[in-house]
mmCIF entry with sequence, helices, sheets and N, C-alpha, C, O atoms, coordinates in Angstrom:
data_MODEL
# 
_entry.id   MODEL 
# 
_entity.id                         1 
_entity.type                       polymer 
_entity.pdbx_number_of_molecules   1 
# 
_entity_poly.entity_id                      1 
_entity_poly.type                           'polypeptide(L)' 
_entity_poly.nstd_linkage                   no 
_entity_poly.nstd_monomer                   no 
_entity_poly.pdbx_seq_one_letter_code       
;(UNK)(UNK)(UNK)(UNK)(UNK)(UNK)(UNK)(UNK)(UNK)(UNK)(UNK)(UNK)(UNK)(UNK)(UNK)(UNK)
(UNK)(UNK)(UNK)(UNK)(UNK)(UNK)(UNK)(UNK)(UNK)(UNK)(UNK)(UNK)(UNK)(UNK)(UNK)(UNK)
(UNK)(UNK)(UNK)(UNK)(UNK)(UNK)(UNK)(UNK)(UNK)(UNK)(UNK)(UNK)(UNK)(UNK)(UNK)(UNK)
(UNK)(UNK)(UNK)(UNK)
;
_entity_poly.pdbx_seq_one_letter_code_can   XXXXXXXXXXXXXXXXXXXXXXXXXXXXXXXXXXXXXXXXXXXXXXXXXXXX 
_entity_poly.pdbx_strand_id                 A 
# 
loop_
_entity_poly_seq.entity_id 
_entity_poly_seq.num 
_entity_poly_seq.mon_id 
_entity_poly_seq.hetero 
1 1  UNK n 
1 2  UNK n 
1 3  UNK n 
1 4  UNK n 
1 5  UNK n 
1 6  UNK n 
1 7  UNK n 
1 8  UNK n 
1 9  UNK n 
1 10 UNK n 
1 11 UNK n 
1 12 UNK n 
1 13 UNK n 
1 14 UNK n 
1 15 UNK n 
1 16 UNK n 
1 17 UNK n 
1 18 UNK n 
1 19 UNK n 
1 20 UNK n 
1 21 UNK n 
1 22 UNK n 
1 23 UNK n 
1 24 UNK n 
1 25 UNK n 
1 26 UNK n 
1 27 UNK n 
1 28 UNK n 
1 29 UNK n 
1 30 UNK n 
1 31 UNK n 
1 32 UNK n 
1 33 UNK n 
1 34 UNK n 
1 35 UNK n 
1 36 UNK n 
1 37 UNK n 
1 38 UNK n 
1 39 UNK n 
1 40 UNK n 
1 41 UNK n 
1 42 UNK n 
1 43 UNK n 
1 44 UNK n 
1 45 UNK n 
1 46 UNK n 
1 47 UNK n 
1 48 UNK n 
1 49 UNK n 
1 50 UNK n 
1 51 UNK n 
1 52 UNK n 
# 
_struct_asym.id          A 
_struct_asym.entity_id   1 
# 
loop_
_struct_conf.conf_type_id 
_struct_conf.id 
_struct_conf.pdbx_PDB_helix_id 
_struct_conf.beg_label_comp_id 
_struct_conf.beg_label_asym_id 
_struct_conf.beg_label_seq_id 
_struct_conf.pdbx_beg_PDB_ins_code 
_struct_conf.end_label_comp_id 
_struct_conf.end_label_asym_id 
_struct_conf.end_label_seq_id 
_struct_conf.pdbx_end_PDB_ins_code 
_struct_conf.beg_auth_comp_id 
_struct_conf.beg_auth_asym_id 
_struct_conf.beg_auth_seq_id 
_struct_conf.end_auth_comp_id 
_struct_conf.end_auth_asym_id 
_struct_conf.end_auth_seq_id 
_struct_conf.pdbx_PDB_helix_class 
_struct_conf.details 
_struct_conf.pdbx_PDB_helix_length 
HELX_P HELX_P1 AA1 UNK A 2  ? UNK A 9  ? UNK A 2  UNK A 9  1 ? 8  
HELX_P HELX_P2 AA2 UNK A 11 ? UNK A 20 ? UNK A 11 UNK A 20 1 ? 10 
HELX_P HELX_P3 AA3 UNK A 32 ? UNK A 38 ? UNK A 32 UNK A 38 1 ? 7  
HELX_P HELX_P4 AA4 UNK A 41 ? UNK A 48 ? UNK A 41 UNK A 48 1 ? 8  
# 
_struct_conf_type.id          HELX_P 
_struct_conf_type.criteria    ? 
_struct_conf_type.reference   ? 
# 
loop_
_atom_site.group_PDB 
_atom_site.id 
_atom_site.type_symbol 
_atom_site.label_atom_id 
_atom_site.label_alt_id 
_atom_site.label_comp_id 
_atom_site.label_asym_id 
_atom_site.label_entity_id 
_atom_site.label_seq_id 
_atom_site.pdbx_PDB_ins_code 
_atom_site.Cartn_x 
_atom_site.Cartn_y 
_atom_site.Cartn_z 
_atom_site.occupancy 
_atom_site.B_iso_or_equiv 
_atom_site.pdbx_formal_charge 
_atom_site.auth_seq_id 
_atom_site.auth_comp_id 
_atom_site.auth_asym_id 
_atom_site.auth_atom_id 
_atom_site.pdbx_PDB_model_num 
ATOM 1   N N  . UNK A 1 1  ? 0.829  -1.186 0.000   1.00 0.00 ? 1  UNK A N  1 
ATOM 2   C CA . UNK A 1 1  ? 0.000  0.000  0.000   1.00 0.00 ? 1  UNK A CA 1 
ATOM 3   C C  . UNK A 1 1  ? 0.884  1.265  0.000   1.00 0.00 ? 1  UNK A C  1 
ATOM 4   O O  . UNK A 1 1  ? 0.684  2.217  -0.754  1.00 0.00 ? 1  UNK A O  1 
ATOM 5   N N  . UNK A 1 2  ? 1.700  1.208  0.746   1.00 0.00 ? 2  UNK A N  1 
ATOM 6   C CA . UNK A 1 2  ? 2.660  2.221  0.480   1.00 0.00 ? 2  UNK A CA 1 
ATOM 7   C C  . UNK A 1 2  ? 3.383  2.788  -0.038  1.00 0.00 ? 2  UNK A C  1 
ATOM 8   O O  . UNK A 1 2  ? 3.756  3.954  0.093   1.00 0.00 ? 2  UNK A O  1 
ATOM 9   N N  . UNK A 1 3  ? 3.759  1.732  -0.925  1.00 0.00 ? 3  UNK A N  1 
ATOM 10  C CA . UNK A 1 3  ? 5.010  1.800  -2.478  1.00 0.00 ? 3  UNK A CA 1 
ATOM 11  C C  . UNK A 1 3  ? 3.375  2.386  -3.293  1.00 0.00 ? 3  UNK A C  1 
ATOM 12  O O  . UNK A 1 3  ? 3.272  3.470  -3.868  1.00 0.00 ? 3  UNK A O  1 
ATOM 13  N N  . UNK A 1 4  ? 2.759  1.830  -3.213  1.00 0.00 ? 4  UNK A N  1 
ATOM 14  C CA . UNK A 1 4  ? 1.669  2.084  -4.245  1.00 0.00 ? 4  UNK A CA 1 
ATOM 15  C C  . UNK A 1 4  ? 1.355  4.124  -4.262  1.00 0.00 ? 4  UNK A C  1 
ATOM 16  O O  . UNK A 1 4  ? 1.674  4.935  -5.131  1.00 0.00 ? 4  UNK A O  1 
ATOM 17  N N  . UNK A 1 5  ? 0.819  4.289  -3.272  1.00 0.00 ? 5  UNK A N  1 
ATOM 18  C CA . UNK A 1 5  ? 1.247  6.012  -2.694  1.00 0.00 ? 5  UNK A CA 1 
ATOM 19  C C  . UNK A 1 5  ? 2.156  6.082  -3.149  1.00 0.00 ? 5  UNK A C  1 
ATOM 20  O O  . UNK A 1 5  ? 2.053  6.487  -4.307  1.00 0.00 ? 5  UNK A O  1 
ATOM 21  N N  . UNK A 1 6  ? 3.325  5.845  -2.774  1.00 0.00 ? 6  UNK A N  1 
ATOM 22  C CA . UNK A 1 6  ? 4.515  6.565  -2.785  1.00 0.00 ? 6  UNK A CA 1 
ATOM 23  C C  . UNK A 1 6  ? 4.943  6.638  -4.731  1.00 0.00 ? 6  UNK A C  1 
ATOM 24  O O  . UNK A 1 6  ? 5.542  7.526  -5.336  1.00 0.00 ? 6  UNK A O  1 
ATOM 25  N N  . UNK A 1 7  ? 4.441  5.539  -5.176  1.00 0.00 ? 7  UNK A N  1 
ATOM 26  C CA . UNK A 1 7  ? 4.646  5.447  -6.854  1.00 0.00 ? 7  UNK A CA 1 
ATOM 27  C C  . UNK A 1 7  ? 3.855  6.626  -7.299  1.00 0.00 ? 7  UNK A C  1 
ATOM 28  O O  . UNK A 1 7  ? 4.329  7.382  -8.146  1.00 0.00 ? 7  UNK A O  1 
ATOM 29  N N  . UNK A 1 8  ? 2.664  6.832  -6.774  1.00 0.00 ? 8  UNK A N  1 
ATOM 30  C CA . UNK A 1 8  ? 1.880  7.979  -7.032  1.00 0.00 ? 8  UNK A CA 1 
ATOM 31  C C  . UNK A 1 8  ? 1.841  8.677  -7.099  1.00 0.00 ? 8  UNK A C  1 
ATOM 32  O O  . UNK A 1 8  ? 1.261  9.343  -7.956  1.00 0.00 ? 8  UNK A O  1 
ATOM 33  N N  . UNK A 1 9  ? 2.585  9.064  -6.017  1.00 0.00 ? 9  UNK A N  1 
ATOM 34  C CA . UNK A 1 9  ? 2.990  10.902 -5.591  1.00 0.00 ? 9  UNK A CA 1 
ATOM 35  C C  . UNK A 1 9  ? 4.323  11.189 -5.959  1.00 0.00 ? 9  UNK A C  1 
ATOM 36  O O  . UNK A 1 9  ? 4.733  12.346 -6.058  1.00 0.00 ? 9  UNK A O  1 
ATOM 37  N N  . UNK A 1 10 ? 4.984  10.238 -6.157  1.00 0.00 ? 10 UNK A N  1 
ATOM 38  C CA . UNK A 1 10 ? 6.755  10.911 -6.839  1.00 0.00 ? 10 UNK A CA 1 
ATOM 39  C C  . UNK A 1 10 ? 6.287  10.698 -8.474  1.00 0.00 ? 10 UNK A C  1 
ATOM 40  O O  . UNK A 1 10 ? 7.121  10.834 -9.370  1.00 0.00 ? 10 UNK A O  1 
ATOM 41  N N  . UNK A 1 11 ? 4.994  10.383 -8.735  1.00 0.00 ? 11 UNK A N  1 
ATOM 42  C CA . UNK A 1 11 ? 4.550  10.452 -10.377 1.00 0.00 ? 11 UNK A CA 1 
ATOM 43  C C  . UNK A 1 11 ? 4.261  11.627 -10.515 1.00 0.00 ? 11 UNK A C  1 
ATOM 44  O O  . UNK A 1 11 ? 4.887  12.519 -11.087 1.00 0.00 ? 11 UNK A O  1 
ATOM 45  N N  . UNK A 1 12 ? 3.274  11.650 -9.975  1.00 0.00 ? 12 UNK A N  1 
ATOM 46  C CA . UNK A 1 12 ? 2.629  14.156 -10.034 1.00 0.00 ? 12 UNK A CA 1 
ATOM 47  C C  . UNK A 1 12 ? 3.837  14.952 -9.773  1.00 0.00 ? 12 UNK A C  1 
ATOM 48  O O  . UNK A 1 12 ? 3.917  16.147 -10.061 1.00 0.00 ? 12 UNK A O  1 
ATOM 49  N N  . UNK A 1 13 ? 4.739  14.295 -9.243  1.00 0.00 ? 13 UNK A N  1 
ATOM 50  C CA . UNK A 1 13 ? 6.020  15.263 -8.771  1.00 0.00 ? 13 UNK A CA 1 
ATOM 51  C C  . UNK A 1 13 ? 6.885  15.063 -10.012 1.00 0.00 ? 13 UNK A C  1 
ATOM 52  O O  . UNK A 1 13 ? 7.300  16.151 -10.410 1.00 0.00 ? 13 UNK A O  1 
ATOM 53  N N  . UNK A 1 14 ? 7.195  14.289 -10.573 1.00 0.00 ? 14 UNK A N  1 
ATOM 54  C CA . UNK A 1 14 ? 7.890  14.011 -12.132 1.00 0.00 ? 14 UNK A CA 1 
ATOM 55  C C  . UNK A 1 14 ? 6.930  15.156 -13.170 1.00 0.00 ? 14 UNK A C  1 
ATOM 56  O O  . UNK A 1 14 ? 7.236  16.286 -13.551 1.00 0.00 ? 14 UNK A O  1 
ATOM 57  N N  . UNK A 1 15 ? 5.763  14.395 -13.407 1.00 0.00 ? 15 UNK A N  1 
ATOM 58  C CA . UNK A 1 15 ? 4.909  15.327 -13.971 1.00 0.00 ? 15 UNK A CA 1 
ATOM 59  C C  . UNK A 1 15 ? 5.004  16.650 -13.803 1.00 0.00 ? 15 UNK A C  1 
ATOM 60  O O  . UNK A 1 15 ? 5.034  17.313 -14.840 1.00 0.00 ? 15 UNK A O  1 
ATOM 61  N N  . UNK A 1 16 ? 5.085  17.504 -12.260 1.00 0.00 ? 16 UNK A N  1 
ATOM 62  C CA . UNK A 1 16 ? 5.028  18.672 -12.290 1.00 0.00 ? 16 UNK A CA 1 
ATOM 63  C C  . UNK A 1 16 ? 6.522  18.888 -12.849 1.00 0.00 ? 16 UNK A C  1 
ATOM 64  O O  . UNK A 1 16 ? 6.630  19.491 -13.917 1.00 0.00 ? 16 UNK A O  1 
ATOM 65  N N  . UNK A 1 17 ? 7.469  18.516 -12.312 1.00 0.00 ? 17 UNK A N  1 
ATOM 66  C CA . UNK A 1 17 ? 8.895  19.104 -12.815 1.00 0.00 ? 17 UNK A CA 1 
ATOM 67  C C  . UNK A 1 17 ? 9.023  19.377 -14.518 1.00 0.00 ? 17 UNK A C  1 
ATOM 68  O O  . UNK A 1 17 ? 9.676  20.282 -15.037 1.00 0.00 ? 17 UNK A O  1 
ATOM 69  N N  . UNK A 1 18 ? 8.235  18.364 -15.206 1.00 0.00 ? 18 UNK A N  1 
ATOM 70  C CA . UNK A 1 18 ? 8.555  18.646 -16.761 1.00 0.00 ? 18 UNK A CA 1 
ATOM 71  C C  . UNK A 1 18 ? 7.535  19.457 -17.283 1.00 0.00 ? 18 UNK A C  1 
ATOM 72  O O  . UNK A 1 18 ? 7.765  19.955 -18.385 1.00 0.00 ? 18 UNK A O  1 
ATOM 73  N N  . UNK A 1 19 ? 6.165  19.770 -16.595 1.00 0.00 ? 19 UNK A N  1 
ATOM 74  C CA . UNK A 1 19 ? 5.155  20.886 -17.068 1.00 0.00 ? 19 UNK A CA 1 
ATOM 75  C C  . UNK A 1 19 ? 5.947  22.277 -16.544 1.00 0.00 ? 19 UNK A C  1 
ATOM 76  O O  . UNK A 1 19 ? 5.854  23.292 -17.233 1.00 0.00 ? 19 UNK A O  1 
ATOM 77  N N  . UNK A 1 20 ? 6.573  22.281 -15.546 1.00 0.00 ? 20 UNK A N  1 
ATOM 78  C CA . UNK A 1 20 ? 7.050  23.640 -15.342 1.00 0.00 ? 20 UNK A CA 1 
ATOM 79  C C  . UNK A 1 20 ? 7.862  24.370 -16.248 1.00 0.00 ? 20 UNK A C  1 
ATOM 80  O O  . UNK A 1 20 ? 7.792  25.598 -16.290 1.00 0.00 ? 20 UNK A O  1 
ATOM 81  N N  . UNK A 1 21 ? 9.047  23.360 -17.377 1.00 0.00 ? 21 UNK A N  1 
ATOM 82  C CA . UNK A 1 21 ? 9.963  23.929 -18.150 1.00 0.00 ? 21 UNK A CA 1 
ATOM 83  C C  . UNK A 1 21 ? 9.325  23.664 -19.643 1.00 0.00 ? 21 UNK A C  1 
ATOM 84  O O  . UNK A 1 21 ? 9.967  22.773 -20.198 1.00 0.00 ? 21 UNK A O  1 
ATOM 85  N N  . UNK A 1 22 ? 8.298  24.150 -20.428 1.00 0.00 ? 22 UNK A N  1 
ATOM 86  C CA . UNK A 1 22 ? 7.994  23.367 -21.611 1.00 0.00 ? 22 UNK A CA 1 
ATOM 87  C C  . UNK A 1 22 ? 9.322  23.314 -22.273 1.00 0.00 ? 22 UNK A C  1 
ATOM 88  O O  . UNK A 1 22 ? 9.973  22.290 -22.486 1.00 0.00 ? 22 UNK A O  1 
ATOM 89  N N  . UNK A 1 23 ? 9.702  24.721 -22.621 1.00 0.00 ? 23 UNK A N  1 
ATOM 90  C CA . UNK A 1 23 ? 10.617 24.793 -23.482 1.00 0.00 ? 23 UNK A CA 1 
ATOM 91  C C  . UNK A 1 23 ? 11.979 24.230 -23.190 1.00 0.00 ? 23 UNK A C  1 
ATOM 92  O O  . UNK A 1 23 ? 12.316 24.046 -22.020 1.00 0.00 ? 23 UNK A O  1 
ATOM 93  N N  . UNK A 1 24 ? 12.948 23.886 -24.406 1.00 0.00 ? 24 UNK A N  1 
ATOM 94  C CA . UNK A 1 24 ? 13.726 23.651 -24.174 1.00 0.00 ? 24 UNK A CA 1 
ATOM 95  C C  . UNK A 1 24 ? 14.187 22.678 -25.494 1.00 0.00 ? 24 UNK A C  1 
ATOM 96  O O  . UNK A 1 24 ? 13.455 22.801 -26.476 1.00 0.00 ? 24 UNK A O  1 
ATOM 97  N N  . UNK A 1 25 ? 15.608 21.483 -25.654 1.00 0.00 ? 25 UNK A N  1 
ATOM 98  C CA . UNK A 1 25 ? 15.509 20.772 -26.314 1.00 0.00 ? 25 UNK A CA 1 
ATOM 99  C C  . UNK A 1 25 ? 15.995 19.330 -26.371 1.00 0.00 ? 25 UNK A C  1 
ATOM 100 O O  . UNK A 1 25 ? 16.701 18.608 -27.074 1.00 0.00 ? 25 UNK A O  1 
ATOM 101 N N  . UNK A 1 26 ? 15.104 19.275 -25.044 1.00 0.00 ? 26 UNK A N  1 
ATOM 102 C CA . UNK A 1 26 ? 14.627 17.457 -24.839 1.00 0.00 ? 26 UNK A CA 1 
ATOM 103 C C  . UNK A 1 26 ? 13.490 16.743 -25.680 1.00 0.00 ? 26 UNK A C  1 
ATOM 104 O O  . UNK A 1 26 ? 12.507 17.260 -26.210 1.00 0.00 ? 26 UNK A O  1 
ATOM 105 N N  . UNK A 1 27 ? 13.778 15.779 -25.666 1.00 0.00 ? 27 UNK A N  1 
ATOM 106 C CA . UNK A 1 27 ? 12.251 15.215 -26.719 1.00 0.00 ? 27 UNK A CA 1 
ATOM 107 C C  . UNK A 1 27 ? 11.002 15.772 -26.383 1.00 0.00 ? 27 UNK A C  1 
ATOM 108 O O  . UNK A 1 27 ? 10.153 16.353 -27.060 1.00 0.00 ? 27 UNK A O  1 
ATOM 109 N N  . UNK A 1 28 ? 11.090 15.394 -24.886 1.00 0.00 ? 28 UNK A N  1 
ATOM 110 C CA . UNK A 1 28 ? 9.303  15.852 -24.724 1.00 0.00 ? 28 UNK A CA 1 
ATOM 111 C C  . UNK A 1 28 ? 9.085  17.668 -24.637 1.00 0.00 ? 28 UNK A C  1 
ATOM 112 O O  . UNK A 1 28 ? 8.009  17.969 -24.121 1.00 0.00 ? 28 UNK A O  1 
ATOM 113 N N  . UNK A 1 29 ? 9.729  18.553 -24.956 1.00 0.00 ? 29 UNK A N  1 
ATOM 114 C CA . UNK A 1 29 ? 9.759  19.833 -25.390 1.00 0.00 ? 29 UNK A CA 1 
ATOM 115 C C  . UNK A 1 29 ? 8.824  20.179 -26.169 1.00 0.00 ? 29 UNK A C  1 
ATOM 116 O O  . UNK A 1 29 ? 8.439  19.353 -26.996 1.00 0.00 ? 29 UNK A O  1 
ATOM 117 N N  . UNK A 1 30 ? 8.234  21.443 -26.116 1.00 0.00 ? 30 UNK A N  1 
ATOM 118 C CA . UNK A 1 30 ? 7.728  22.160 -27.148 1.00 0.00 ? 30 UNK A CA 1 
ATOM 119 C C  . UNK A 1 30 ? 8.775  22.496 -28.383 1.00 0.00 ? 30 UNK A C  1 
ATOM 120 O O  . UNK A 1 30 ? 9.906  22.939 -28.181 1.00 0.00 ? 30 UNK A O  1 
ATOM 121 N N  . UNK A 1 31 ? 8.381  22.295 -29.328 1.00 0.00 ? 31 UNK A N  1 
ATOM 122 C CA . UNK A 1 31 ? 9.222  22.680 -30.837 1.00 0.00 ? 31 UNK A CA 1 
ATOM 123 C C  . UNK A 1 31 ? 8.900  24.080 -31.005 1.00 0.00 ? 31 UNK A C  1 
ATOM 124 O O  . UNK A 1 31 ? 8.032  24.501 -31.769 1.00 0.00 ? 31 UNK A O  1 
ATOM 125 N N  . UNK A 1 32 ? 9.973  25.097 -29.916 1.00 0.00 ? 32 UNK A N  1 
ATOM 126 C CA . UNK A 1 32 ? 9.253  26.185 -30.065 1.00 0.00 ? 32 UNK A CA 1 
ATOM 127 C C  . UNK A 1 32 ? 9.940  27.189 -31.338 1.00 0.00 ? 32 UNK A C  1 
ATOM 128 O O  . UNK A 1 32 ? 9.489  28.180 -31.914 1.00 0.00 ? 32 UNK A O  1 
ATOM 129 N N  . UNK A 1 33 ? 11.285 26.407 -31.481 1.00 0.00 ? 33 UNK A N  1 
ATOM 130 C CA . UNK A 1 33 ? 11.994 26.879 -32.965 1.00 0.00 ? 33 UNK A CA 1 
ATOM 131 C C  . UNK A 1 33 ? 10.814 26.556 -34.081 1.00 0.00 ? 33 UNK A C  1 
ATOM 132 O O  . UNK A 1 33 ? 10.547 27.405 -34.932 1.00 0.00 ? 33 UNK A O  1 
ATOM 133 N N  . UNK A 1 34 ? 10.293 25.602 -34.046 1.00 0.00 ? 34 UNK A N  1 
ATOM 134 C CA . UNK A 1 34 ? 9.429  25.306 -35.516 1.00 0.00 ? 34 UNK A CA 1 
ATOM 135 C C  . UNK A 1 34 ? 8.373  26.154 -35.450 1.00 0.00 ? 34 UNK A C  1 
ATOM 136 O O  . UNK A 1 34 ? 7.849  26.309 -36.553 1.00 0.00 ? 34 UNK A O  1 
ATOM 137 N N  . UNK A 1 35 ? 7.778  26.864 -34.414 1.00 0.00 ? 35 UNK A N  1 
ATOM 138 C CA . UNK A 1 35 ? 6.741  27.253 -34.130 1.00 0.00 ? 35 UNK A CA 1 
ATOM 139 C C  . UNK A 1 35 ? 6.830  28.844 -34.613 1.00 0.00 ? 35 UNK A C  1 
ATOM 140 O O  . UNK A 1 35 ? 6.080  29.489 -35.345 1.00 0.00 ? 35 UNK A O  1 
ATOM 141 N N  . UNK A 1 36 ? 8.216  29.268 -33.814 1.00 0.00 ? 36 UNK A N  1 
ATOM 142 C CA . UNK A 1 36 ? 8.481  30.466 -34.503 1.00 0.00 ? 36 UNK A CA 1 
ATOM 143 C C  . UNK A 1 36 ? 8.521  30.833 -36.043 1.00 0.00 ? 36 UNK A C  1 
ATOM 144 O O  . UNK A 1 36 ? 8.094  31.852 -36.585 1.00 0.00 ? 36 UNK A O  1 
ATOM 145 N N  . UNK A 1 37 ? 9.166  29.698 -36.621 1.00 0.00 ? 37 UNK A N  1 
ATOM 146 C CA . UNK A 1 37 ? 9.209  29.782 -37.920 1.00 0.00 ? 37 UNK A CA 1 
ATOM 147 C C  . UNK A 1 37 ? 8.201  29.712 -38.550 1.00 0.00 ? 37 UNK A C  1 
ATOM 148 O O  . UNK A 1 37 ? 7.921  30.535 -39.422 1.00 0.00 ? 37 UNK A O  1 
ATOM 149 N N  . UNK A 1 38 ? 7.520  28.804 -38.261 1.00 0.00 ? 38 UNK A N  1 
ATOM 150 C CA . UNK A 1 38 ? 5.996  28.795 -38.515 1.00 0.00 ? 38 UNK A CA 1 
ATOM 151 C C  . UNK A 1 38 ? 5.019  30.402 -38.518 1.00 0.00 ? 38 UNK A C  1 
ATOM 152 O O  . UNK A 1 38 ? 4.193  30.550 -39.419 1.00 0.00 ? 38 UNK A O  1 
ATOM 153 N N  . UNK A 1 39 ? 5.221  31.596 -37.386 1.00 0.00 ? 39 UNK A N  1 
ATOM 154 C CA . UNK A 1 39 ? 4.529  32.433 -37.515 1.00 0.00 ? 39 UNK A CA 1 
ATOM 155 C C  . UNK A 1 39 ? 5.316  33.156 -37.861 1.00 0.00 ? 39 UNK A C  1 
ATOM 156 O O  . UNK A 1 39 ? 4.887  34.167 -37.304 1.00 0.00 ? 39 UNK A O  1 
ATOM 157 N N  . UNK A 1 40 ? 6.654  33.634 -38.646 1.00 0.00 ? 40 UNK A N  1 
ATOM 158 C CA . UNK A 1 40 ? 7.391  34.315 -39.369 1.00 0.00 ? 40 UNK A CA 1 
ATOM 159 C C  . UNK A 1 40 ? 6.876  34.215 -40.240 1.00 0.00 ? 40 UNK A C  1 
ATOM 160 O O  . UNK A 1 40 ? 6.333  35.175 -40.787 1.00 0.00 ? 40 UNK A O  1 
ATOM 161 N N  . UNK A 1 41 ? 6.845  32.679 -40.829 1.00 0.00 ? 41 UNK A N  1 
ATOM 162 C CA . UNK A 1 41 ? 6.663  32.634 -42.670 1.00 0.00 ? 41 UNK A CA 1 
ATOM 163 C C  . UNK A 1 41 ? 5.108  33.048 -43.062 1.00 0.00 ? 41 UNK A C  1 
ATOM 164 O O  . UNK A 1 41 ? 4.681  33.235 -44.201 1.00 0.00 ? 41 UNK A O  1 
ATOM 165 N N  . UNK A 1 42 ? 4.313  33.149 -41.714 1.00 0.00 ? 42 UNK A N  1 
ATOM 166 C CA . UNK A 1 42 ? 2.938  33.422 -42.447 1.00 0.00 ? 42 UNK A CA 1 
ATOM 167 C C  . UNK A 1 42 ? 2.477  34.886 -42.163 1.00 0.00 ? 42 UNK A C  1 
ATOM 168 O O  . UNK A 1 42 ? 1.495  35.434 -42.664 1.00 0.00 ? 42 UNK A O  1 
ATOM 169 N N  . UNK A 1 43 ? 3.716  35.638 -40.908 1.00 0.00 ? 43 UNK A N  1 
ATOM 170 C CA . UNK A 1 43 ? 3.395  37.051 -40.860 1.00 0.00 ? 43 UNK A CA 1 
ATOM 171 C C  . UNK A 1 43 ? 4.187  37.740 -42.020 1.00 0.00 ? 43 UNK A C  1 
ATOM 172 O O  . UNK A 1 43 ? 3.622  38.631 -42.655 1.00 0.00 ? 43 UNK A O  1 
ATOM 173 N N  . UNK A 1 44 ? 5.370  37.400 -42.304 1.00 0.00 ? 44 UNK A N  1 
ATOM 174 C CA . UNK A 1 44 ? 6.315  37.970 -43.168 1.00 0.00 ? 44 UNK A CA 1 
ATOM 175 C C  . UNK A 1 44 ? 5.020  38.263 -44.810 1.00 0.00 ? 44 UNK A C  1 
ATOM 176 O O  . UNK A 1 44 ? 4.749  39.420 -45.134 1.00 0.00 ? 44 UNK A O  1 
ATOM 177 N N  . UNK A 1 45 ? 4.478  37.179 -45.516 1.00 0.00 ? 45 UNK A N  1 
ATOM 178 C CA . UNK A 1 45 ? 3.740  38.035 -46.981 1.00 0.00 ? 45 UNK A CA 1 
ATOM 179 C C  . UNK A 1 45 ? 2.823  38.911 -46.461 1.00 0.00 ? 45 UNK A C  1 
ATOM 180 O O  . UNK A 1 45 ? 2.288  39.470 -47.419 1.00 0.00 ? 45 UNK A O  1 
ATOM 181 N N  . UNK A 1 46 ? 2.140  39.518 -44.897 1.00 0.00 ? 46 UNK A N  1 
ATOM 182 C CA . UNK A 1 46 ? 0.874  40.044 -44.423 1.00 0.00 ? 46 UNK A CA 1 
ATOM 183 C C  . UNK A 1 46 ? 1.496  41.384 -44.326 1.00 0.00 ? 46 UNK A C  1 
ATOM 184 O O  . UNK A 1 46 ? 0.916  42.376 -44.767 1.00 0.00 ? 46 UNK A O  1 
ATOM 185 N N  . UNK A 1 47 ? 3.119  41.463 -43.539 1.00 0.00 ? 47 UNK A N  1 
ATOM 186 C CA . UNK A 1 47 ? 3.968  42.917 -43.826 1.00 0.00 ? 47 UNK A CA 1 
ATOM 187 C C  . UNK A 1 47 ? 4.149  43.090 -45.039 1.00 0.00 ? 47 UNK A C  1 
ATOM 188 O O  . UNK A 1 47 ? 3.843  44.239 -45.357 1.00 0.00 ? 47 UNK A O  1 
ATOM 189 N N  . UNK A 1 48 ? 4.509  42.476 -45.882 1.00 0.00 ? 48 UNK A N  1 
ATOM 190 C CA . UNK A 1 48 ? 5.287  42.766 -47.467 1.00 0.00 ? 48 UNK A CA 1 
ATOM 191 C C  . UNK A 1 48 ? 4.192  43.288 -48.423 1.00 0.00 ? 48 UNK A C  1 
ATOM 192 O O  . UNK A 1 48 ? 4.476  44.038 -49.357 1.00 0.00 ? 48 UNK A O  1 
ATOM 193 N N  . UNK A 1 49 ? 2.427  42.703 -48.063 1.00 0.00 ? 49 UNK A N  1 
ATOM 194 C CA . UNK A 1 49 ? 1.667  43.427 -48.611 1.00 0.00 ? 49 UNK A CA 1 
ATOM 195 C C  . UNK A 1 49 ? 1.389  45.015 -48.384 1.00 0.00 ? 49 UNK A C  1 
ATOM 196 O O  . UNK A 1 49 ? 1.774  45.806 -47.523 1.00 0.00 ? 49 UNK A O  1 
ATOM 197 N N  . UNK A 1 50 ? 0.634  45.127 -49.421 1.00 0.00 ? 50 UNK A N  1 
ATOM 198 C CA . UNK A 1 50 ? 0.725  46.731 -49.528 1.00 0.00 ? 50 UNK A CA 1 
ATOM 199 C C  . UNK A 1 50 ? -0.364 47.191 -50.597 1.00 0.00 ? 50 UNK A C  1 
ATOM 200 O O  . UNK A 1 50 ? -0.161 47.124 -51.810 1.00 0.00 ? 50 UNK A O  1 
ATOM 201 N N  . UNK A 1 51 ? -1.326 47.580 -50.126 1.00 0.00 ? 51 UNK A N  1 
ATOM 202 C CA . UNK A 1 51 ? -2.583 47.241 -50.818 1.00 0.00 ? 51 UNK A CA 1 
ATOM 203 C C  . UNK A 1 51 ? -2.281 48.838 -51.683 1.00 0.00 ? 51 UNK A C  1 
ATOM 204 O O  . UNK A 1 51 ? -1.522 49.714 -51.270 1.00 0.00 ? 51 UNK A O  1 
ATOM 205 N N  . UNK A 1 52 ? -3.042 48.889 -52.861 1.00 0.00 ? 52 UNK A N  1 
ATOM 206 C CA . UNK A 1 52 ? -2.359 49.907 -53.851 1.00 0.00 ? 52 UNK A CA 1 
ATOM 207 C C  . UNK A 1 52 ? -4.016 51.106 -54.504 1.00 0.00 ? 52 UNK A C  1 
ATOM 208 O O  . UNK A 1 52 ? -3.836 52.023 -55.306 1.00 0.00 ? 52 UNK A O  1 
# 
């Protein structure tokens, strides 16, 4: 019963430690390089327009 708790609660405690840092570049990371690039390439033609 106790290992069973104790598996439990050092689990939410793992869990919290890797929700606190998303970023970064471990596997389970946010891809926050791709992400950026991602809203560059679709803000960059919205500046370059220029309605006439």
């Amino acid at each position: 019963m106790c290992f069973g708790i104790s598996f439990i609660l050092l689990g939410i405690e793992k869990i919290g430690n890797e929700i606190e840092n998303p970023f970064g570049h471990d596997l389970n990371d946010l891809p926050i390089d791709m992400i950026c690039e991602g809203v560059t390439a679709n803000i960059e033609p919205a500046i370059a327009y220029s309605p006439k």
